[in-house]
C-alpha positions as CSV (number, residue, x, y, z in Angstrom):
1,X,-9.7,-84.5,65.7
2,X,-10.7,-80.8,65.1
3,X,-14.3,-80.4,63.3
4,X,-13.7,-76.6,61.0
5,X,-16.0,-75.0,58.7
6,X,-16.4,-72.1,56.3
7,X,-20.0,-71.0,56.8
8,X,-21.0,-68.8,53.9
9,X,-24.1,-67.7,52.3
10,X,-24.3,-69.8,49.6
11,X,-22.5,-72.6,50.9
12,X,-20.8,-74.2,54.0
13,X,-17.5,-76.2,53.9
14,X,-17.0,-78.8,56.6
15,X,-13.5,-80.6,57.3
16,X,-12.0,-82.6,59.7
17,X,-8.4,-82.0,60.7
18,X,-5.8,-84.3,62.5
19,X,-4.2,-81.9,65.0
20,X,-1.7,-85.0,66.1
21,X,0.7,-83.4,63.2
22,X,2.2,-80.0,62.5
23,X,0.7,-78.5,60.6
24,X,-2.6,-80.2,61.3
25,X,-3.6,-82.6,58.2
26,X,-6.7,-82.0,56.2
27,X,-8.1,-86.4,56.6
28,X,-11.9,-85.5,55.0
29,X,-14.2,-82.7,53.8
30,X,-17.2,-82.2,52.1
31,X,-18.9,-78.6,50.6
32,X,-22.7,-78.6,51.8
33,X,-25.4,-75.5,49.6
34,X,-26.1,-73.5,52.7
35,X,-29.4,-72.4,51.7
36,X,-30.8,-75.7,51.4
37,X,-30.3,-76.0,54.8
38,X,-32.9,-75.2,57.9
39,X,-30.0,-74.6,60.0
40,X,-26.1,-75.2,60.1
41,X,-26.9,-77.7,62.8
42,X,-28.4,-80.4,60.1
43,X,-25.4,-80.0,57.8
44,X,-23.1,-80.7,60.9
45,X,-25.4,-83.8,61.3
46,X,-25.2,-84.9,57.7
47,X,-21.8,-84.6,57.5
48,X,-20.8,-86.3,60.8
49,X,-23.4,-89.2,59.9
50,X,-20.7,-89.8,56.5
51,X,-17.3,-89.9,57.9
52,X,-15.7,-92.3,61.1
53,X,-13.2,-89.3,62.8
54,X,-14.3,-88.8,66.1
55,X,-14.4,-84.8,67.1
56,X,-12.8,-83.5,70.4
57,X,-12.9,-79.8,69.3
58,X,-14.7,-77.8,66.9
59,X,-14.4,-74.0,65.2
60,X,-16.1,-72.2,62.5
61,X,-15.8,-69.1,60.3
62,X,-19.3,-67.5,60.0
63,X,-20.3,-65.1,57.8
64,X,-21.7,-62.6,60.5
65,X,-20.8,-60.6,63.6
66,X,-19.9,-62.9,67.1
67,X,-22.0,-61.6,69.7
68,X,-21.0,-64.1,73.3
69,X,-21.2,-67.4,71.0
70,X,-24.1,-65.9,68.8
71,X,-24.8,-65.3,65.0
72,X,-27.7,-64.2,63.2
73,X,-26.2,-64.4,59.7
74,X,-27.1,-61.8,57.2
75,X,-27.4,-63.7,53.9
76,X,-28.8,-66.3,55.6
77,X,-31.9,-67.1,57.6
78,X,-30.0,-69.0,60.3
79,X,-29.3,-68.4,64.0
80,X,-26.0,-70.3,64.9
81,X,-25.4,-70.5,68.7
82,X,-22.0,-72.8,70.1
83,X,-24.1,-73.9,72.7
84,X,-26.3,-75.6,70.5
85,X,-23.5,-76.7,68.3
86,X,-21.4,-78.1,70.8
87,X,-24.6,-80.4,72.1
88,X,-25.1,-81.9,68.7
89,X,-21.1,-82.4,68.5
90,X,-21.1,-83.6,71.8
91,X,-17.7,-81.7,72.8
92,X,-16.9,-79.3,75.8
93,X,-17.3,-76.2,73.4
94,X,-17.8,-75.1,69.8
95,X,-16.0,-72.3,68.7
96,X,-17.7,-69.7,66.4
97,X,-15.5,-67.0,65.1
98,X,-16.2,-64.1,62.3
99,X,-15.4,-65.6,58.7
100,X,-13.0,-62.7,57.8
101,X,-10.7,-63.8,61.3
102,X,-10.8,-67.4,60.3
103,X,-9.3,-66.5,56.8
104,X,-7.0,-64.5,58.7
105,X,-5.9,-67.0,61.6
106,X,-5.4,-69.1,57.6
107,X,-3.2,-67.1,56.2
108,X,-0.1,-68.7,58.0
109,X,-1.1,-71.8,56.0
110,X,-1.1,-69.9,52.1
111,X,1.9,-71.4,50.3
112,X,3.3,-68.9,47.6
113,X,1.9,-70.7,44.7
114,X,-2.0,-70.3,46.2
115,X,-1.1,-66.6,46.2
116,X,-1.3,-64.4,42.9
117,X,0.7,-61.2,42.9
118,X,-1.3,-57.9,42.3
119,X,1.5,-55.5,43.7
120,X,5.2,-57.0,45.0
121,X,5.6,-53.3,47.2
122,X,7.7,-52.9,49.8
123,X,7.2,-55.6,52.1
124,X,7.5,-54.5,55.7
125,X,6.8,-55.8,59.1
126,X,3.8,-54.5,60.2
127,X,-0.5,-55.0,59.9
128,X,-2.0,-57.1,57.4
129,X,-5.2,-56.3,55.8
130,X,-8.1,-59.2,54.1
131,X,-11.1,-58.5,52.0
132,X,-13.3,-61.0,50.4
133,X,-15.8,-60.5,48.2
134,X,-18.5,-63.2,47.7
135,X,-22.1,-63.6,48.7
136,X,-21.7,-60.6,50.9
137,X,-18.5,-58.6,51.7
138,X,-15.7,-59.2,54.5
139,X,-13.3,-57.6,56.3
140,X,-10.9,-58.2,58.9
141,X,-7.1,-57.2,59.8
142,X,-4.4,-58.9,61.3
143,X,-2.3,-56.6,64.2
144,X,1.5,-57.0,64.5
145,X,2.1,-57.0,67.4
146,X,6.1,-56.7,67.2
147,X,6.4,-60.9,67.6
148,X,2.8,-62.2,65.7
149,X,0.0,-61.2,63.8
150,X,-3.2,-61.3,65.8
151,X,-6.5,-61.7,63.9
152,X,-9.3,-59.5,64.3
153,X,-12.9,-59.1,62.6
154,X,-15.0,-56.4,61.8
155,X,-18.1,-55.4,59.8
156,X,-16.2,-52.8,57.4
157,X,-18.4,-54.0,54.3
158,X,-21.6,-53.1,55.7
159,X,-19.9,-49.2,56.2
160,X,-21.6,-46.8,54.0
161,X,-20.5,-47.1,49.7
162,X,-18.6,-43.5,49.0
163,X,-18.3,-42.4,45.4
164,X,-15.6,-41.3,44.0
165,X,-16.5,-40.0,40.6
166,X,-19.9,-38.9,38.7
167,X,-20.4,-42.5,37.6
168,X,-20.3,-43.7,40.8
169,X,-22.4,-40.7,42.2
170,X,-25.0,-41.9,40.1
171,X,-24.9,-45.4,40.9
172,X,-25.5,-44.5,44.4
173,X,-28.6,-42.5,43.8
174,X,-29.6,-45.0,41.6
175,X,-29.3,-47.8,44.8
176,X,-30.1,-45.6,47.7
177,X,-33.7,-45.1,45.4
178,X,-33.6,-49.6,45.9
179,X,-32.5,-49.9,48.9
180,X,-32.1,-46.8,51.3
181,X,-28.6,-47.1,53.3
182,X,-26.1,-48.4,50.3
183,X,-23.5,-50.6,52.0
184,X,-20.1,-51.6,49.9
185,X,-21.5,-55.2,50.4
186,X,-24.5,-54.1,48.1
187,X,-22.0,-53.4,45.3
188,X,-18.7,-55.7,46.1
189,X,-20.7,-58.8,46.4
190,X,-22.2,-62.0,43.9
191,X,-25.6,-59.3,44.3
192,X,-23.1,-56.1,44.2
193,X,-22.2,-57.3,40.4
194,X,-25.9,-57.8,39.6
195,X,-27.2,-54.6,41.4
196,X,-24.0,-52.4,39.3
197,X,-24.8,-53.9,35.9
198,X,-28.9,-53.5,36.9
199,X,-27.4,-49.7,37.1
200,X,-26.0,-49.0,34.0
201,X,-28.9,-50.7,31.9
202,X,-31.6,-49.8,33.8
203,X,-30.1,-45.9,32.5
204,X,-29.1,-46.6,29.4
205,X,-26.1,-46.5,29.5
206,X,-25.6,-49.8,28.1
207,X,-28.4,-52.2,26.1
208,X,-28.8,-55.7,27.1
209,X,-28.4,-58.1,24.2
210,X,-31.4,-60.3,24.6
211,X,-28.6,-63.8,24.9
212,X,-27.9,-62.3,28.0
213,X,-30.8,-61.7,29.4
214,X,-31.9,-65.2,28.7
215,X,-28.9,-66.4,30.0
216,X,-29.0,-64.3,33.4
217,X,-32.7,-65.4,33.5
218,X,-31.6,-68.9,33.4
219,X,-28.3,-69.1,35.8
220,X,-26.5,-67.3,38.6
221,X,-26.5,-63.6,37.5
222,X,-23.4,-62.8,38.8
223,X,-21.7,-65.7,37.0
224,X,-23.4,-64.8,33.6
225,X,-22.5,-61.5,33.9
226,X,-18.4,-62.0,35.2
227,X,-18.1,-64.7,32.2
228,X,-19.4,-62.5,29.2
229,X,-17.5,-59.6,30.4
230,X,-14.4,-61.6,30.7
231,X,-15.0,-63.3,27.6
232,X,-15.3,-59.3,26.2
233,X,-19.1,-60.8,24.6
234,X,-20.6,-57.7,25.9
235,X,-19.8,-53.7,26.4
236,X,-22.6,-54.2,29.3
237,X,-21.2,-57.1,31.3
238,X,-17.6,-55.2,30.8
239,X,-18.0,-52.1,31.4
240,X,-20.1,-53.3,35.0
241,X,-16.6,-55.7,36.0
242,X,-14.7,-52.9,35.4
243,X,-16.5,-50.8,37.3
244,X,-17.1,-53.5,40.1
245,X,-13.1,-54.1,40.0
246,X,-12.3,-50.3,40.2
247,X,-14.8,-50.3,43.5
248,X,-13.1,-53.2,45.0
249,X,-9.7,-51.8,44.6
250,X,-10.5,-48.3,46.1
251,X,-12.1,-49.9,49.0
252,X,-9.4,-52.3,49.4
253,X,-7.0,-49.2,49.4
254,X,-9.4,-48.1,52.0
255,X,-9.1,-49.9,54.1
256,X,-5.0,-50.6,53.9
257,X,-5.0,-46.7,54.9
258,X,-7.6,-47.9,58.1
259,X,-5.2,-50.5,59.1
260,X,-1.6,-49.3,57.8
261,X,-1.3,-52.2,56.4
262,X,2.6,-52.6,55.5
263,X,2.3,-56.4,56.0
264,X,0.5,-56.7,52.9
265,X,-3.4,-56.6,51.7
266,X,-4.7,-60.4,50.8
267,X,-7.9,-60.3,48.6
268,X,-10.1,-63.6,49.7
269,X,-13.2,-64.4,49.3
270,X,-15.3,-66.7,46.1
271,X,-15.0,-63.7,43.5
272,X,-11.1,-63.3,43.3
273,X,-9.8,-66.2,41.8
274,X,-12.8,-66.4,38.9
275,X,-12.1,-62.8,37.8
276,X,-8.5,-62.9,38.5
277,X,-7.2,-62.1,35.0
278,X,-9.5,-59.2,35.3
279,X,-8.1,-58.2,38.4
280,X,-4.2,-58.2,36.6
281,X,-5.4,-55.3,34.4
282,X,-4.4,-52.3,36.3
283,X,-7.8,-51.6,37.3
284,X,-7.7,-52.6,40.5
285,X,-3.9,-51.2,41.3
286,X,-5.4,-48.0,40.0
287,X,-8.1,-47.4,42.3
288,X,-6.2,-49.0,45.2
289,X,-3.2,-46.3,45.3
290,X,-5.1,-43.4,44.0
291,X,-5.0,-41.9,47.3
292,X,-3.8,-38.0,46.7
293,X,-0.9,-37.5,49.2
294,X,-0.8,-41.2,50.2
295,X,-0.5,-42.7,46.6
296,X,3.4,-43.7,47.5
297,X,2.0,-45.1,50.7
298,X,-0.2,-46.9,49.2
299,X,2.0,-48.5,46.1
300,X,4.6,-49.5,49.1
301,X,2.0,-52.1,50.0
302,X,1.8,-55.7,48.7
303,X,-1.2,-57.0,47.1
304,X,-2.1,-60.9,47.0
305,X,-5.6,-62.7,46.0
306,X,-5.9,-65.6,47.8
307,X,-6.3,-68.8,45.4
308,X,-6.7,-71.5,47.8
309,X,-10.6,-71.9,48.6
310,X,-9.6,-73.9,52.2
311,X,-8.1,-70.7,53.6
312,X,-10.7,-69.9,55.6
313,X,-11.6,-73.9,57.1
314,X,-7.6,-74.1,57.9
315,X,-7.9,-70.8,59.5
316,X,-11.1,-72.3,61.8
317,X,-9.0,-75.0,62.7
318,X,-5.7,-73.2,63.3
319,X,-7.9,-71.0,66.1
320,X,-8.7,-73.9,67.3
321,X,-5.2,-75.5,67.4
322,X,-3.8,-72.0,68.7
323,X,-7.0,-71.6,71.8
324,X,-5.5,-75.0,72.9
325,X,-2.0,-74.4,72.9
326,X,-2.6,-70.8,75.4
327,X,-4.8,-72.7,77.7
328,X,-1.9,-75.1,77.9
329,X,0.4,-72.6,78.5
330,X,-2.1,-71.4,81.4
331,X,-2.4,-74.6,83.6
């Protein structure tokens, strides 16, 4: 049995997979609040204490850079080291991969109904491309290599935010004032949303119904502000998803140019599939292939948001699955 997780931010999916079958078989999960957590070795505890399956391997997607089987998470105050791990498993090794490459090794396992069309293009052999908005902002790319598509992470959303227009000149100055080196994660992100609608009300650009305020006082700020914008309650909330969307598609473009991706770009991550009918506007299209002399280029390329939330714990456990098979192959 193969122990996977999704490590996130805000919280940390655990599952246990029969690897006996093809594919491997999803037999029992649970979703744990990461922050409530010292470490990610008590929710491994916790979880293994409440189900039976005995673990012989184990992988996880972190939200953070690998450094030789070591994390130190950003939106999190956790270390995670697959030493440690493994001890508290009690199996040979634990696997710790980059969150972005598990979703990536898990995009084998997306049937066509999880998947929701934002451009059909011209599909091609050749690179694919993920981003995933959520707590923080991830990016990875899968290389074709003429035969299979080979996963592999990066750190893209901590790269320097670049404006395109006077709006989002402004909203730059406005965050390098907050927070010094403006990231896209501080803008495509759960806080991204909440720092771009702190923007256009803190200069005026919008007022701030007092029901909202109350209401982002009282629950996730993100989520208040994503449901009265796509509920069209208030100019504020909908003119900061717009301008949140039109960011994500741009960068998303961006990084389709980066990678040439003629495989296709898959949009992941907790945001997507809650804003999704926001996303079929033609704001995020827009920004994506407004790329000068690469605007054809860029409309050639398919566009998919990612509607199954186990993407990324399948992908932990296909690396797993796949690790096995080449040391196999090697004896």
């Amino acid at each position: 049995m193969i122990l996977a997780g999704d490590v996130g931010g805000t919280k940390t999916i655990l599952g246990v997979f029969d690897d006996s079958s093809d594919p491997m078989r999803l037999v029992d999960w649970k979703t744990f609040p990461s922050r409530k957590y010292p470490a990610l070795e008590n929710v491994i505890t916790e979880f293994l204490q409440g189900t039976k399956q005995a673990i012989t391997d184990a992988c996880f997607g972190i939200a953070g850079p690998v450094r030789q089987g070591r994390v130190v998470t950003p939106n999190l105050p956790w270390i995670v080291e697959s030493e440690k791990i493994a001890a508290v498993l009690k199996t040979r090794t634990a696997i710790l991969i980059n969150d972005l490459e598990a979703t990536a090794f898990g995009i084998a396992t997306v049937s066509a109904h999880s998947l929701l069309c934002l451009n059909q293009g011209s599909r091609a052999e050749g690179n694919q491309a993920i981003i995933a908005a959520g707590t923080g902002l991830g990016e990875a790319f899968l290389y074709w290599d003429g035969k299979d598509h080979l996963p592999s992470p990066s750190e893209g959303g901590h790269a320097e935010f670049g404006p395109r227009t006077d709006l989002e000149v402004a909203l730059l100055d406005h965050l390098r004032k907050k927070f010094g080196h403006v990231s896209y994660e501080r803008i495509l992100s759960g806080p991204g949303l909440v720092n771009i609608y702190g923007f256009l009300r803190d200069t005026g650009k919008q007022t701030e119904p007092e029901w909202l305020r109350e209401r982002i006082r009282q629950q996730d700020a993100a989520a208040a502000i994503s449901e009265a914008a796509l509920q069209q309650r208030n100019e504020l909330a909908m003119d900061a998803l717009n301008l949140f969307v039109s960011i994500y598609g741009a960068e998303a473009g961006n990084l389709a140019l980066k990678t040439l991706a003629l495989g296709g770009v898959y949009i992941g991550g907790g945001i997507a599939p809650k804003i999704q009918t926001k996303l079929v506007d033609g704001v995020f299209m827009q920004a994506f292939t407004d790329k000068g002399r690469f605007e054809k280029y860029t409309r050639d390329i398919p566009v998919y948001v990612i509607l199954d939330d186990k993407t990324t714990l399948k992908g932990a456990a296909r690396c797993t699955g796949i690790r096995k098979t080449r040391e196999t192959r090697q004896v």
